[in-house]
PDB file as gemmi writes it, atoms N, CA and C in Angstrom:
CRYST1    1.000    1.000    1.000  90.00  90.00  90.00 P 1                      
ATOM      1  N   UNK A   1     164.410 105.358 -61.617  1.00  0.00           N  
ATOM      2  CA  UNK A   1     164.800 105.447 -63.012  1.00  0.00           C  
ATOM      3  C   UNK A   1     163.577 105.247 -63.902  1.00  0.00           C  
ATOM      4  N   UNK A   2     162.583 104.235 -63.875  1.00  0.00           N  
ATOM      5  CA  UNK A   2     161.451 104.029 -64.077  1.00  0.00           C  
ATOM      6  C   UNK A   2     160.599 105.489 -64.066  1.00  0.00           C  
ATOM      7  N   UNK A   3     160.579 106.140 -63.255  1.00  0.00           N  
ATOM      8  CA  UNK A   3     159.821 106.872 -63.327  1.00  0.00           C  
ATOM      9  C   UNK A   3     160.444 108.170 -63.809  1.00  0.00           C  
ATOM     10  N   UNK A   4     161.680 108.055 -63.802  1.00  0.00           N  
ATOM     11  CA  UNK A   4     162.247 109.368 -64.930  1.00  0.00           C  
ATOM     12  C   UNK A   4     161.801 109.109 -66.548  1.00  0.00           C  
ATOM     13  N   UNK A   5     162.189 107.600 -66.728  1.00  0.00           N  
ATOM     14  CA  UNK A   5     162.088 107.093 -67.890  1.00  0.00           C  
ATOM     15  C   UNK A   5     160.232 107.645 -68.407  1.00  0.00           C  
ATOM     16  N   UNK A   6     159.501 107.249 -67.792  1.00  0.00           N  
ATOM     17  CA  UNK A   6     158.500 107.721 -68.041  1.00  0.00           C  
ATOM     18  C   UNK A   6     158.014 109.258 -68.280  1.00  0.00           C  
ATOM     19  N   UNK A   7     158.732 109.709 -67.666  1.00  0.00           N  
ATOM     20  CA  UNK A   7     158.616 111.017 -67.469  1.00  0.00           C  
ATOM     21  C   UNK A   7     158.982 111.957 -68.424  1.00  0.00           C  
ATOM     22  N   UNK A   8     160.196 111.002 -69.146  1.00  0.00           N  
ATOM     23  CA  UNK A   8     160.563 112.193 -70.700  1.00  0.00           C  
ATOM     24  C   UNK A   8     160.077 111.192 -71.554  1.00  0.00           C  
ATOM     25  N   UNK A   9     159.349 110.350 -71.293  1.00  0.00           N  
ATOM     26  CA  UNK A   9     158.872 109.183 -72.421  1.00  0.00           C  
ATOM     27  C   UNK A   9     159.736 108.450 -73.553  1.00  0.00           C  
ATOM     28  N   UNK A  10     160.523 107.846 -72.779  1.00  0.00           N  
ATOM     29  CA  UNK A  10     161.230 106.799 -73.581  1.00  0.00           C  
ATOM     30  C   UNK A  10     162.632 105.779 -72.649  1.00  0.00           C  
ATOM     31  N   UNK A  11     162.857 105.031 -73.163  1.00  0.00           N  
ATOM     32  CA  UNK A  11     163.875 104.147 -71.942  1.00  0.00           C  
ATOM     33  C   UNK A  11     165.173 104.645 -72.096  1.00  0.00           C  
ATOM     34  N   UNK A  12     165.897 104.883 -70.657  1.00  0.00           N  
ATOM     35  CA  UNK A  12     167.554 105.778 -71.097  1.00  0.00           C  
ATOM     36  C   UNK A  12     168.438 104.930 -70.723  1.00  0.00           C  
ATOM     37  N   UNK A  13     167.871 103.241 -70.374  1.00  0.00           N  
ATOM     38  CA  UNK A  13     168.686 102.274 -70.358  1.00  0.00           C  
ATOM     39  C   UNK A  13     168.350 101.368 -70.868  1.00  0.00           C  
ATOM     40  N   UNK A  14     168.903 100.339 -71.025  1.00  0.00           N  
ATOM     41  CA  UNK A  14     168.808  99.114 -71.828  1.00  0.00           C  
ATOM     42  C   UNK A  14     169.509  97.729 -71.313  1.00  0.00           C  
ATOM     43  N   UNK A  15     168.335  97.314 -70.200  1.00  0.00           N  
ATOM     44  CA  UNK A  15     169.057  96.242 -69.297  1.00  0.00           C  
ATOM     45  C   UNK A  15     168.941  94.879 -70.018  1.00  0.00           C  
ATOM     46  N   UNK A  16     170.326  94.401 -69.557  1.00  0.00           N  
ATOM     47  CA  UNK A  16     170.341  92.957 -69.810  1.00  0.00           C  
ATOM     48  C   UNK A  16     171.077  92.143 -68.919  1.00  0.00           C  
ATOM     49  N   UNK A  17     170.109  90.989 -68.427  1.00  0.00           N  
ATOM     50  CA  UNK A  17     170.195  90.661 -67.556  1.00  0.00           C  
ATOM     51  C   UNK A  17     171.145  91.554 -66.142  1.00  0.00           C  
ATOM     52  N   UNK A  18     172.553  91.207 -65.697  1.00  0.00           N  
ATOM     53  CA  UNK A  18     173.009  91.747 -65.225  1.00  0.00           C  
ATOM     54  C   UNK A  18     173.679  93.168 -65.675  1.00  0.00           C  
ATOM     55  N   UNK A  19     173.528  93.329 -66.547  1.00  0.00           N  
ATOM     56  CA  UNK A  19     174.544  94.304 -67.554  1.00  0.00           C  
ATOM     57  C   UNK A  19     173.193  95.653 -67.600  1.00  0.00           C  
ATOM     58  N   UNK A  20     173.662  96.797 -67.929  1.00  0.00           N  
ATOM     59  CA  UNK A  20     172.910  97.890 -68.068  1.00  0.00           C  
ATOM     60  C   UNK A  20     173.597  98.828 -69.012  1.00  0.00           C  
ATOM     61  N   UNK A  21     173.051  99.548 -69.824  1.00  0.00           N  
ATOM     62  CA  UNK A  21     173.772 100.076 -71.265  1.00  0.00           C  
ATOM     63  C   UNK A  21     172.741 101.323 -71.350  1.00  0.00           C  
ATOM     64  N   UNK A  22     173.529 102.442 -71.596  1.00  0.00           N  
ATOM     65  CA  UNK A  22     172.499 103.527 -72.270  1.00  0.00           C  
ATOM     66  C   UNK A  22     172.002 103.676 -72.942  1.00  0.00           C  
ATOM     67  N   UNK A  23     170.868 103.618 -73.665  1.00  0.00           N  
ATOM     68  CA  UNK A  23     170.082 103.541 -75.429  1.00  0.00           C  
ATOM     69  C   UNK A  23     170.706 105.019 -76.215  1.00  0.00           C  
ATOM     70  N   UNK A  24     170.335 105.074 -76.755  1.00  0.00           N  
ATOM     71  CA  UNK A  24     170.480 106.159 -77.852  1.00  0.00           C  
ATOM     72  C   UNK A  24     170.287 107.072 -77.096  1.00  0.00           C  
ATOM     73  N   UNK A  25     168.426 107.124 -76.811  1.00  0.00           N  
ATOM     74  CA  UNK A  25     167.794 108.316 -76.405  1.00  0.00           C  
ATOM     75  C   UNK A  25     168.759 108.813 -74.498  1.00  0.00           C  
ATOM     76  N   UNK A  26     168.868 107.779 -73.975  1.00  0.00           N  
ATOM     77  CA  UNK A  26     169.423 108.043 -72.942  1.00  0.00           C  
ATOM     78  C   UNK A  26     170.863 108.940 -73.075  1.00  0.00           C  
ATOM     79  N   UNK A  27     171.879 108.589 -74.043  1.00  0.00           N  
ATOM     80  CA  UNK A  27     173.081 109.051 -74.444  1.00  0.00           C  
ATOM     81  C   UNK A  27     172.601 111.112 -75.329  1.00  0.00           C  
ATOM     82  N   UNK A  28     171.190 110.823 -75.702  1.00  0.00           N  
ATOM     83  CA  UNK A  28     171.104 112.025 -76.111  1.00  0.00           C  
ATOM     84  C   UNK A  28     170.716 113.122 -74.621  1.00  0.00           C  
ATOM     85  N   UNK A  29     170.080 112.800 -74.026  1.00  0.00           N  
ATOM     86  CA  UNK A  29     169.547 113.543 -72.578  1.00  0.00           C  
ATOM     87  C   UNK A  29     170.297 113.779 -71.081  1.00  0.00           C  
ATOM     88  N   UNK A  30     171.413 112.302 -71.565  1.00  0.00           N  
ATOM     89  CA  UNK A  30     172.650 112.754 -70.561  1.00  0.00           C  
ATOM     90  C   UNK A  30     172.859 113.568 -70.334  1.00  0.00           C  
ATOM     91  N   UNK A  31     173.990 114.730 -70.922  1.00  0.00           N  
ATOM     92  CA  UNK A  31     174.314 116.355 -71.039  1.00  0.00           C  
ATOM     93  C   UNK A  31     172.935 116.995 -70.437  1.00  0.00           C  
ATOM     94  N   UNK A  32     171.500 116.798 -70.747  1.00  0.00           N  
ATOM     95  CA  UNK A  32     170.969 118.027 -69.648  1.00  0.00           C  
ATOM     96  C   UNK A  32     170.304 117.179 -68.531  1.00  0.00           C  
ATOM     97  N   UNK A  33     170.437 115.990 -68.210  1.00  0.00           N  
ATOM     98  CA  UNK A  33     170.141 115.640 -66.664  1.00  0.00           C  
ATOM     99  C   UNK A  33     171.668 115.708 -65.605  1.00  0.00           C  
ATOM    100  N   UNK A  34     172.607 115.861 -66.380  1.00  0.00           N  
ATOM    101  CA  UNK A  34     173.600 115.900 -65.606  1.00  0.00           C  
ATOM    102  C   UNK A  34     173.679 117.783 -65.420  1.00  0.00           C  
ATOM    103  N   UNK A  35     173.449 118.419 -66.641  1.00  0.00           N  
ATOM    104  CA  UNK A  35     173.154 119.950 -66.371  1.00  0.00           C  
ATOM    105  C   UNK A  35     172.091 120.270 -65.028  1.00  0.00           C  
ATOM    106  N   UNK A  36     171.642 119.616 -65.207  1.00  0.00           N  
ATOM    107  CA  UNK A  36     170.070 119.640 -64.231  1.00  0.00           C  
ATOM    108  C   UNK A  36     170.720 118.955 -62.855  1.00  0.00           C  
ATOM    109  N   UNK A  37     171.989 118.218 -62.846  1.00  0.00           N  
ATOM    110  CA  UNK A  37     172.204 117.702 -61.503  1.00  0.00           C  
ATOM    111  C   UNK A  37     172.990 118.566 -60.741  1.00  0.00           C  
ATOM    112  N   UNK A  38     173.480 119.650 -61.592  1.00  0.00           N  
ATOM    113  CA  UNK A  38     175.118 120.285 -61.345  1.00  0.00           C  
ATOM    114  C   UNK A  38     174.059 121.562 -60.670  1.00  0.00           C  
ATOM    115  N   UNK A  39     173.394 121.626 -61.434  1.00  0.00           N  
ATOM    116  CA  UNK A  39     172.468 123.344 -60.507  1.00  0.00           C  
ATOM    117  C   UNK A  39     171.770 122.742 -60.081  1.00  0.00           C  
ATOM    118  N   UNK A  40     170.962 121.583 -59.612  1.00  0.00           N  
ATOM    119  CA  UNK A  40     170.217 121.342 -57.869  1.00  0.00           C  
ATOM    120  C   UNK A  40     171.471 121.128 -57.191  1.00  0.00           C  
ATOM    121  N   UNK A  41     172.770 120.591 -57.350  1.00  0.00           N  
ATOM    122  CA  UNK A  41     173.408 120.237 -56.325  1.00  0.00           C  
ATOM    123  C   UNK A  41     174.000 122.617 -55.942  1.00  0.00           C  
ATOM    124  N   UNK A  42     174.377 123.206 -56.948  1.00  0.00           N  
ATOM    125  CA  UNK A  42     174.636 124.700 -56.809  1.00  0.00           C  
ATOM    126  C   UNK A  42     173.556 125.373 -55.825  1.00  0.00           C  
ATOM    127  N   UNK A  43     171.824 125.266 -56.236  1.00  0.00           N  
ATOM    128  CA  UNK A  43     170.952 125.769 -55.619  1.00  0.00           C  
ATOM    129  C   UNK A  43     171.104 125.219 -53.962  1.00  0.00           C  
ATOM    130  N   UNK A  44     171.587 123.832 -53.854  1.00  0.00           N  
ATOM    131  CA  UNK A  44     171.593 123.515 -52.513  1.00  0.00           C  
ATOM    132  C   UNK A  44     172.609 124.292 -51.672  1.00  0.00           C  
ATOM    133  N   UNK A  45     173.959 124.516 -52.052  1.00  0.00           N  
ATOM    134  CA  UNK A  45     175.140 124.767 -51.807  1.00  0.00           C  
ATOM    135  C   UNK A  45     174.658 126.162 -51.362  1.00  0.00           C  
ATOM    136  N   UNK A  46     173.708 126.882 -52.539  1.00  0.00           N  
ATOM    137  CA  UNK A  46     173.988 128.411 -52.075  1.00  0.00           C  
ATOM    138  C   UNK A  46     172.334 128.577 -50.948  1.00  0.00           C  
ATOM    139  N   UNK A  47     171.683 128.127 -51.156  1.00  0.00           N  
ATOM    140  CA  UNK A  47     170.829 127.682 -49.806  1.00  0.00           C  
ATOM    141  C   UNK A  47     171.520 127.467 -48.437  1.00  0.00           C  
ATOM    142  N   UNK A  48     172.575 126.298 -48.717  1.00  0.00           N  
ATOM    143  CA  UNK A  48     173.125 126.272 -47.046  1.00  0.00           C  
ATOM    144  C   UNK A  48     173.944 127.623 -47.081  1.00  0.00           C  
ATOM    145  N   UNK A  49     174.758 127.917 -47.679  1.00  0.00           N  
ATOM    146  CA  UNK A  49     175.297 129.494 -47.564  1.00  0.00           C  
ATOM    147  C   UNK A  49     174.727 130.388 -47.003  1.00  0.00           C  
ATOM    148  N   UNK A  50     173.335 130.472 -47.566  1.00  0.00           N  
ATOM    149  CA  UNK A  50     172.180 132.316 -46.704  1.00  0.00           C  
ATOM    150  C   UNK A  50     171.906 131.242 -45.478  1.00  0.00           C  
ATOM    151  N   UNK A  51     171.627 130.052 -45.324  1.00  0.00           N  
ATOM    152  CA  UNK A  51     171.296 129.620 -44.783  1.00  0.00           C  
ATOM    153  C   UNK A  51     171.999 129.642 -42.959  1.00  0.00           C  
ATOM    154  N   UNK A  52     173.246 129.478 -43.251  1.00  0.00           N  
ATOM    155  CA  UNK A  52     174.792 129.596 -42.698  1.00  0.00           C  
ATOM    156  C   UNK A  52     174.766 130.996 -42.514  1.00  0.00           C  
ATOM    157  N   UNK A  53     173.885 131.813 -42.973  1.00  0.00           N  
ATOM    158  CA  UNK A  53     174.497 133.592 -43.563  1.00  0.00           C  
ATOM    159  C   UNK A  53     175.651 133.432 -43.845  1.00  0.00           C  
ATOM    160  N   UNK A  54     176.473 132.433 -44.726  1.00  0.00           N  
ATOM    161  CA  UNK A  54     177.878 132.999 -44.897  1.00  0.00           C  
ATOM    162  C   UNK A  54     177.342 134.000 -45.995  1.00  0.00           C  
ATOM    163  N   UNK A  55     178.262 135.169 -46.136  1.00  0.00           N  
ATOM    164  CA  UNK A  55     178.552 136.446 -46.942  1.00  0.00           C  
ATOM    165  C   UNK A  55     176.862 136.438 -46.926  1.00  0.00           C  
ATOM    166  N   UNK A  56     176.296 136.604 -46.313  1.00  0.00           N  
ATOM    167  CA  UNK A  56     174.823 137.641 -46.181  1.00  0.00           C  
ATOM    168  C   UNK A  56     174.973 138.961 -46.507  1.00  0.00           C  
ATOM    169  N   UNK A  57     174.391 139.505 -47.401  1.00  0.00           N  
ATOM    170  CA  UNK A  57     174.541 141.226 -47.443  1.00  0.00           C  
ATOM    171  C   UNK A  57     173.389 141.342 -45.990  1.00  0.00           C  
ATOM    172  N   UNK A  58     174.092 142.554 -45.267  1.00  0.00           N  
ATOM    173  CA  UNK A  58     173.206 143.539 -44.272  1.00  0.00           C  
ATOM    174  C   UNK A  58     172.960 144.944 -44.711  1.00  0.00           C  
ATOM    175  N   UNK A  59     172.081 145.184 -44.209  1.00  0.00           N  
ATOM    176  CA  UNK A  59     171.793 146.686 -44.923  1.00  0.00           C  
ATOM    177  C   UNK A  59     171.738 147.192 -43.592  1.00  0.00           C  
ATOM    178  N   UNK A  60     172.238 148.566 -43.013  1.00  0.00           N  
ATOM    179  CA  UNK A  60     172.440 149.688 -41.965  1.00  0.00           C  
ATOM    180  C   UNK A  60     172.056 150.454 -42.495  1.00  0.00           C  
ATOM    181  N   UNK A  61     170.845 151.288 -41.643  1.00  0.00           N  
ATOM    182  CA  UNK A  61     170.737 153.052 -41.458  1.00  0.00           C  
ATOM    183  C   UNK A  61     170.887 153.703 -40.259  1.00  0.00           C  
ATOM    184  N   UNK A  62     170.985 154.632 -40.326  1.00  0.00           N  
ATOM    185  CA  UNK A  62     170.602 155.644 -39.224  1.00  0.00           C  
ATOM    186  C   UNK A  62     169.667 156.479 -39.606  1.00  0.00           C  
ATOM    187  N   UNK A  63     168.856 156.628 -38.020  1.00  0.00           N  
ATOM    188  CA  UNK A  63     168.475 158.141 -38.428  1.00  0.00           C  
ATOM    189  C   UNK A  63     168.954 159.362 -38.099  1.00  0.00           C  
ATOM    190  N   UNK A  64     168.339 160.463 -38.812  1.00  0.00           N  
ATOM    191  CA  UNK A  64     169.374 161.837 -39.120  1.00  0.00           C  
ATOM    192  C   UNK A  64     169.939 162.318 -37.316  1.00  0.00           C  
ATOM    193  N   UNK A  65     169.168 161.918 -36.519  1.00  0.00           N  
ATOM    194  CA  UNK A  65     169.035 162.160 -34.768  1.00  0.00           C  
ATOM    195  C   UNK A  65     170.203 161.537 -34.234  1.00  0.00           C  
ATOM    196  N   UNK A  66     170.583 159.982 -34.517  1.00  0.00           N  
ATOM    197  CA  UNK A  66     171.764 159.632 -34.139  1.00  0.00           C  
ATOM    198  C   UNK A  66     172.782 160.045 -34.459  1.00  0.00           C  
ATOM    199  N   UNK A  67     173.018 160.593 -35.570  1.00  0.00           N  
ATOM    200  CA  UNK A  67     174.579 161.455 -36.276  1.00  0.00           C  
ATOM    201  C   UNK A  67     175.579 160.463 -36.476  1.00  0.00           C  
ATOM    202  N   UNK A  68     176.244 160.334 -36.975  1.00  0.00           N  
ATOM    203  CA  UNK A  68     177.752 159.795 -37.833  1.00  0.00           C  
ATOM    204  C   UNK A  68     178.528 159.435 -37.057  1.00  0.00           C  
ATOM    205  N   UNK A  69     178.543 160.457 -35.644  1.00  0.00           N  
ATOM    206  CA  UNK A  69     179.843 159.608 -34.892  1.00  0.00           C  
ATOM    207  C   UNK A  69     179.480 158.764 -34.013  1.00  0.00           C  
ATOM    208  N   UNK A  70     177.971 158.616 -34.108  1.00  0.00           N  
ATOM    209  CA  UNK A  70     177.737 157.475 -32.615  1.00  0.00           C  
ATOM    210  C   UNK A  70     177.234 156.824 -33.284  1.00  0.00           C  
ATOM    211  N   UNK A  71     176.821 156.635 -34.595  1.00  0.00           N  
ATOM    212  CA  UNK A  71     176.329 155.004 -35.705  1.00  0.00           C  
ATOM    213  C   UNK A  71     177.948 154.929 -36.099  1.00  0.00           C  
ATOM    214  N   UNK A  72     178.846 155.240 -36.244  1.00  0.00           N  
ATOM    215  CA  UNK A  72     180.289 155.020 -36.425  1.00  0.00           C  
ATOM    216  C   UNK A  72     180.996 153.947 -35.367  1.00  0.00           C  
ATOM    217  N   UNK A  73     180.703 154.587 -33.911  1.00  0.00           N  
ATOM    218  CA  UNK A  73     181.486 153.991 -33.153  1.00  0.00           C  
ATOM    219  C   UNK A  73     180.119 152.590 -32.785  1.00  0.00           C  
ATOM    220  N   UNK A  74     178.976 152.531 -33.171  1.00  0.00           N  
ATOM    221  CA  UNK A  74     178.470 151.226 -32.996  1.00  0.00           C  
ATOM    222  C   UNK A  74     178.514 150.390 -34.092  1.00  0.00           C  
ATOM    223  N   UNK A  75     178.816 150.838 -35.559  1.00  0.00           N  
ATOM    224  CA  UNK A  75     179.235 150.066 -36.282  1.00  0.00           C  
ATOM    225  C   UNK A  75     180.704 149.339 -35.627  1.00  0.00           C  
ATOM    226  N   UNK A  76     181.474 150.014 -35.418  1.00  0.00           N  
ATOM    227  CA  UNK A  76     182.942 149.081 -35.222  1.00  0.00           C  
ATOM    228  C   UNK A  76     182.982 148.120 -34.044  1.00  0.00           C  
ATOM    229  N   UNK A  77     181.638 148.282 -33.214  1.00  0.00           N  
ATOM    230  CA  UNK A  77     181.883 147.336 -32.210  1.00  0.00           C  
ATOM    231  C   UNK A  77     181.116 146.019 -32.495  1.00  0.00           C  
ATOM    232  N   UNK A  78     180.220 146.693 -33.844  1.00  0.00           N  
ATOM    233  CA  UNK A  78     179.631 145.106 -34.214  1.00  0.00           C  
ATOM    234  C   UNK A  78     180.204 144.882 -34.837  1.00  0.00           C  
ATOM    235  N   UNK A  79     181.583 145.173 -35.967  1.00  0.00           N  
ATOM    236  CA  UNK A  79     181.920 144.329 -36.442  1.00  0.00           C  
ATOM    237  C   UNK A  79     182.878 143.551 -35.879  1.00  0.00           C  
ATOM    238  N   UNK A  80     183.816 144.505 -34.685  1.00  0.00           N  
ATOM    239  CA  UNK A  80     184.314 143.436 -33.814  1.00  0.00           C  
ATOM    240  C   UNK A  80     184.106 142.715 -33.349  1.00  0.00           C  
ATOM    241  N   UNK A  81     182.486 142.052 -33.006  1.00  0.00           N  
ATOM    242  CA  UNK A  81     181.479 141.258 -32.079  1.00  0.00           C  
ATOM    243  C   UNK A  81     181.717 139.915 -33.460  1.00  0.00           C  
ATOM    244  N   UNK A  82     181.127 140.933 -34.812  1.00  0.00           N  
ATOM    245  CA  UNK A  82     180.909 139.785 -35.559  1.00  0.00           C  
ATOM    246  C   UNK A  82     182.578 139.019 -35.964  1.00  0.00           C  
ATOM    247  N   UNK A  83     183.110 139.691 -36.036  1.00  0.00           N  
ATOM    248  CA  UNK A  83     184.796 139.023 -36.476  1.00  0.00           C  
ATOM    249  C   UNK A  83     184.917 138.165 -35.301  1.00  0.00           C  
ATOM    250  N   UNK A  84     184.726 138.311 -33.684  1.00  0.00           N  
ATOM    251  CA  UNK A  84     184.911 137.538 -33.053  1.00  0.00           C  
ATOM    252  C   UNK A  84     184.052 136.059 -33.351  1.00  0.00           C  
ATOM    253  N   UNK A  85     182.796 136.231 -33.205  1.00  0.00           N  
ATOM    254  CA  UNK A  85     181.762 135.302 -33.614  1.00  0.00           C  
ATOM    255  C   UNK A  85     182.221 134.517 -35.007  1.00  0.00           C  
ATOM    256  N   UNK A  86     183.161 134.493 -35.690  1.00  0.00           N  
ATOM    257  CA  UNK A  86     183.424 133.925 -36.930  1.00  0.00           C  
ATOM    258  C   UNK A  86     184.285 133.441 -36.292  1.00  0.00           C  
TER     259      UNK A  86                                                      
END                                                                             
């Protein structure tokens, strides 16, 4: 906390003895350190996601040599591979 406090230059609490209270300046900066907590905790979430590959986009080609019906019938067996694998 100390070193946040320093960091936007000014105190965002106001301790006494056992007791701890927000100052002014702290009650004004709330709203964007809690903004600032809500998207590192989002950036993490969607990190473990690609991370996980959940919903990964894949990109497929063929080339013009393989033709449509034999990248067809190996598409459906990977996605049966992958539906199983889930």
């Amino acid at each position: 906390m100390h070193k946040l406090e320093e960091e936007l230059g000014g105190l965002l609490l106001r301790r006494e003895n056992s007791l701890t209270h927000l100052t002014d300046f702290g009650r004004l900066v709330r709203p964007h350190l809690e903004q600032m907590m809500a998207q590192a905790d989002a950036a993490k979430s969607t990190a473990m996601r690609f991370l996980r590959m959940d919903n990964a986009p894949i990109n497929l080609g063929e080339m013009c040599s393989v033709g449509p019906v034999r990248f067809m019938g190996f598409f459906a067996e990977f996605c049966t591979t992958l539906r199983a694998a889930i």
